[in-house]
NUBAMAR-709715 format. One record per residue (C-alpha): x negated, y, z; residue number from 1; residue in three letters. Coordinates in steps of 0.5 Angstrom, whole numbers, plus 2048, in hexadecimal, padded with zeros to 3 digits. Layout:
NUBAMAR-709715
(pt (X; Y; Z); NUM; ALA)
...
This chain:
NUBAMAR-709715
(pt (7E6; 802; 83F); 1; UNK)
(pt (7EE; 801; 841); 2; UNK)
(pt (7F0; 803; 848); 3; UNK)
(pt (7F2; 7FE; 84C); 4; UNK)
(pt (7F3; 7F9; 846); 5; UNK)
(pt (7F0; 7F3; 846); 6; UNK)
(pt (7EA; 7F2; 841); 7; UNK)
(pt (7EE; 7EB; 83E); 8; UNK)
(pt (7F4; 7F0; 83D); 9; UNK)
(pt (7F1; 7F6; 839); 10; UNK)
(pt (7F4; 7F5; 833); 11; UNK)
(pt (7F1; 7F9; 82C); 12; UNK)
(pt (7F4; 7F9; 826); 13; UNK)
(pt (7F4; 7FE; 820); 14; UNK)
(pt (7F9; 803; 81F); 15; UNK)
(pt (7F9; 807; 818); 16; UNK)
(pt (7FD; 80D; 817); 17; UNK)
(pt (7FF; 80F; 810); 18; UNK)
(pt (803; 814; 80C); 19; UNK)
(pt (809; 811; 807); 20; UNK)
(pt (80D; 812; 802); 21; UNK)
(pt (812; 80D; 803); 22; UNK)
(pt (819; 80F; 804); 23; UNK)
(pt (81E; 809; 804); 24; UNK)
(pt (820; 803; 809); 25; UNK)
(pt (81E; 7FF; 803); 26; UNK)
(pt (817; 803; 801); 27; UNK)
(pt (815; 802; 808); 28; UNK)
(pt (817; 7FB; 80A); 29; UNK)
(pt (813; 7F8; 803); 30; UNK)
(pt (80D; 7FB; 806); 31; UNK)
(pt (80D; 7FA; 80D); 32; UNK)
(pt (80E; 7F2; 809); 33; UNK)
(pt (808; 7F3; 805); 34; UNK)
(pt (804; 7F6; 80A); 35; UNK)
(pt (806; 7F0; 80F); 36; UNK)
(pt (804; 7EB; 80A); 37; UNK)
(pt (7FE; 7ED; 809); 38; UNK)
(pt (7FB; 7EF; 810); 39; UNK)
(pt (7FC; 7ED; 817); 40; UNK)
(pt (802; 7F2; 81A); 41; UNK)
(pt (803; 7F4; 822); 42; UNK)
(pt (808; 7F8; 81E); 43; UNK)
(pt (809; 7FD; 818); 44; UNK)
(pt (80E; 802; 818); 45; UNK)
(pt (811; 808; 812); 46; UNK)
(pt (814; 80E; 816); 47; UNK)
(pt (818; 810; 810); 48; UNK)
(pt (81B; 816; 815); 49; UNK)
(pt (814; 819; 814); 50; UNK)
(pt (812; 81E; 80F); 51; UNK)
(pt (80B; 81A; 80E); 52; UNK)
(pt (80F; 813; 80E); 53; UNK)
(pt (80A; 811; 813); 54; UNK)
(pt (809; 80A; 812); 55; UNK)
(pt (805; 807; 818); 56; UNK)
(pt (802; 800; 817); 57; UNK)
(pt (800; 7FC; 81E); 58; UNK)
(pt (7FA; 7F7; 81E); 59; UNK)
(pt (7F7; 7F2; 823); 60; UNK)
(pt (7F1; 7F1; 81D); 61; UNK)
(pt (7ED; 7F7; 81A); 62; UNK)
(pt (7EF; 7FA; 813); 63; UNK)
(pt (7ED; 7FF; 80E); 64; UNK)
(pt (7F1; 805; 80E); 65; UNK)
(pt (7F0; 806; 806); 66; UNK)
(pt (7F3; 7FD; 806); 67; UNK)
(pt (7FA; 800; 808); 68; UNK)
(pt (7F9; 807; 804); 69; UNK)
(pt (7F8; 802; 7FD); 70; UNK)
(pt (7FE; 7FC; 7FF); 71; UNK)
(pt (803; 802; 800); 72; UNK)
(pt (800; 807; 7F9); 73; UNK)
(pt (800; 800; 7F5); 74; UNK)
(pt (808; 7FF; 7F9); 75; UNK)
(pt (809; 806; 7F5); 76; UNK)
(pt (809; 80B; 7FC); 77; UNK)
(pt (804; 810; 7FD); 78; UNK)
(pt (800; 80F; 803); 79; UNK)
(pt (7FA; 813; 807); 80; UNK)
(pt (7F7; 812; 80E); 81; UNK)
(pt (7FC; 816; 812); 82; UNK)
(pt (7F7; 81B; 816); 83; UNK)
């Protein structure tokens, strides 16, 4: 249980974590696009910055990790659960 947080408060949602290999602007915002087509996004984010190209998918709702991995591959990137 959250401390001092109301139980009517407690917010869940669904973080995924994977490694990409998206490199442009233009690569990242297609996906972030698709990905927010498709599912119910809080927020999703690329850091291009980083050596594993995170990408980052925000979720009120649950999904399958392996749904994002088969919508980035299909966009033409690589895409495995970060661990």
């Amino acid at each position: 249980m959250h401390k001092n947080i109301p139980n009517n408060q407690i917010r869940n949602e669904m973080i995924g974590i994977f490694r990409t290999n998206i490199t442009s602007v233009h690569d990242k915002n297609n996906v972030i696009k698709a990905i927010s087509s498709l599912f119910e996004v809080q927020s999703c984010s690329v850091d291009l910055e980083d050596c594993d190209r995170v990408l980052r998918v925000a979720s009120p709702a649950t999904f399958q990790e392996q749904e994002i991995i088969e919508l980035v591959t299909n966009l033409g990137f690589a895409c495995a659960v970060l661990d």
